[in-house]
N, C-alpha and C positions, 0 to 999 in steps of 0.2 A: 702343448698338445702331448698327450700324453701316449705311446707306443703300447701294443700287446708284444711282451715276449714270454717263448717256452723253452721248455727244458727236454731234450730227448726222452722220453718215455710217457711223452703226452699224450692223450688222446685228442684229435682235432678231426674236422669235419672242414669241408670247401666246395664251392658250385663248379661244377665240372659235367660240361657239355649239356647243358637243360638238367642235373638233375647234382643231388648232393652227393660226394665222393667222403668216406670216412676211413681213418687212418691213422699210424701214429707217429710222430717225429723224432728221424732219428739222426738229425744232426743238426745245429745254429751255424750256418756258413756267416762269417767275417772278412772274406776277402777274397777278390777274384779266383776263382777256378772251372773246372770241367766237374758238371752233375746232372746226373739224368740225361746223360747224352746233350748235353749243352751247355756254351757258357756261359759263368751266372758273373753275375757283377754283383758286391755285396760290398760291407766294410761295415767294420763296430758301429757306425751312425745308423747304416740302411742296411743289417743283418739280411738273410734268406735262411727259409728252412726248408732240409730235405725231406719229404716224409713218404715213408714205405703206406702204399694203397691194401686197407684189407680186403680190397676184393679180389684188383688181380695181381697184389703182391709188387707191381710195379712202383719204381720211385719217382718223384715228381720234387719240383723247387718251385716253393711258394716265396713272398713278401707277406709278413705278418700281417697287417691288415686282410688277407684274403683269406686266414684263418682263424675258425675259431674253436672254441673248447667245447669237447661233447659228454663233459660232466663236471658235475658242481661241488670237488673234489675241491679240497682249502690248496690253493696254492696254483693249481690248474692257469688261471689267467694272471697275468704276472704284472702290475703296471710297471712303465718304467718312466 
């Protein structure tokens, strides 16, 4: 099974509260820490990314699967 990974300066899109939230990521978390005002549990198997909200500028931690790429830019969705 193959994983989506990104690259900080991605553009990505996610369902957020009945509607779509768009944004871009600005970090691959590997390993437990404090983000978005919470703790994430991550590691090189089961990465999180942080991604800054363009609408209200807020940061959020996703699991790759919950995002995806909102342009069809070479490299944009990454298999691993």
């Amino acid at each position: 099974m193959s994983k989506r990974s990104f690259q900080p300066g991605d553009k990505v899109e996610w369902n957020s509260h009945g509607s779509t939230a768009e944004g871009t990521v600005e970090e691959k978390i590997t390993s437990d820490t404090e983000a978005a005002s919470r703790t994430v549990r991550a590691s090189e198997d089961e990465p999180q990314y942080r991604v800054r909200s363009d609408k209200s500028g807020g940061d959020a931690v996703h699991r790759p699967e919950v995002l995806r790429p909102t342009d069809d830019e070479e490299g944009t969705l990454r298999e691993r």
